[in-house]
N, C-alpha and C positions, 0 to 999 in steps of 0.2 A: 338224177332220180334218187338215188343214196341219201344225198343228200335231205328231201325230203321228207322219204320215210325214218327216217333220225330224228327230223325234228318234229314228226306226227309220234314217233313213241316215245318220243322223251317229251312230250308237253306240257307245260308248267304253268297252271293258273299265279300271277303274280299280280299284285295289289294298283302295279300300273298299267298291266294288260285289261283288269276290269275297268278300268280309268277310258283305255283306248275303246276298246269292245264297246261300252257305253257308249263312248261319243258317236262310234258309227255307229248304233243302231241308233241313237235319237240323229244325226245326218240323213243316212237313208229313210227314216222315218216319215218325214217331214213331205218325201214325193207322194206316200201314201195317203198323206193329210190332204197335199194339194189334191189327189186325182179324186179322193173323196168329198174334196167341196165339188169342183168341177161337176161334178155327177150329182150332185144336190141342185146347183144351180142352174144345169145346164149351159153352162158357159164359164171360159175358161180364168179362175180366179187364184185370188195367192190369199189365205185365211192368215189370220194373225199368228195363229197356231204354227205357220208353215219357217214364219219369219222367227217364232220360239226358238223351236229346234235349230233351224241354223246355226240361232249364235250360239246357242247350249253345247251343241255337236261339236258345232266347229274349235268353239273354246277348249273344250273337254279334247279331242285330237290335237290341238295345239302343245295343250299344256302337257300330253301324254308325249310327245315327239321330242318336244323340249326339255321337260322334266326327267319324263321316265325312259326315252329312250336315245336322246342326242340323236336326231335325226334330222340332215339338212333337208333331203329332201321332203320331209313330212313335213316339219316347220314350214318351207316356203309353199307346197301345197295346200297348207291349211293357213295360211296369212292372212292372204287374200281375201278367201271367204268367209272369213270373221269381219274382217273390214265393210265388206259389199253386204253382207246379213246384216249388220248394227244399221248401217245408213238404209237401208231397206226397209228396217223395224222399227226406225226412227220416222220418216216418209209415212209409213202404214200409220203408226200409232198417231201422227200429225193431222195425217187425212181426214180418219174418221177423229179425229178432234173438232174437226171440222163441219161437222154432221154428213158425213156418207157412208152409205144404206153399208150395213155389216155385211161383210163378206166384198164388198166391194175390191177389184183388183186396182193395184198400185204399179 
């Protein structure tokens, strides 16, 4: 518990914590977007928007994990779903290349 309140008063905006900070909130972001289509549509969909944030977040927590903070676990936590967001957002963007209806789930 010591330990916490130490690092709650000693807290220190750094140039790669706004890198990290960023990434989650455009990460978490993105459930927001999906439940906002969902509720436009009435049915449950994934907006191109949803597939943005993904790789945006996920990149941005990558590079913070790697860059700014040397962290294996972040790195292998946020790998993955940079990989799975790109080929997702690649899929989306093909689809409706294809002519289907906007908003369409993938």
């Amino acid at each position: 518990m010591e330990h916490i309140l130490h690092a709650l008063v000693n807290f220190q905006i750094t140039p790669w914590k706004v890198v990290g900070y960023l990434g989650m909130v455009m990460f978490t972001s993105r459930w927001f977007v999906q439940m906002y289509a969902t509720r436009k549509h009435k049915r449950v969909t994934m907006p191109l928007s949803f597939w943005v944030l993904s790789v945006c977040g996920s990149v941005l927590l990558l590079v913070y994990f790697v860059v700014g903070k040397n962290d294996s676990v972040g790195i292998l936590s946020n790998l993955f779903p940079v990989v799975v967001s790109v080929y997702n957002l690649s899929v989306h963007v093909r689809h409706r290349g294809d002519g289907a209806a906007p908003g369409a789930a993938v």
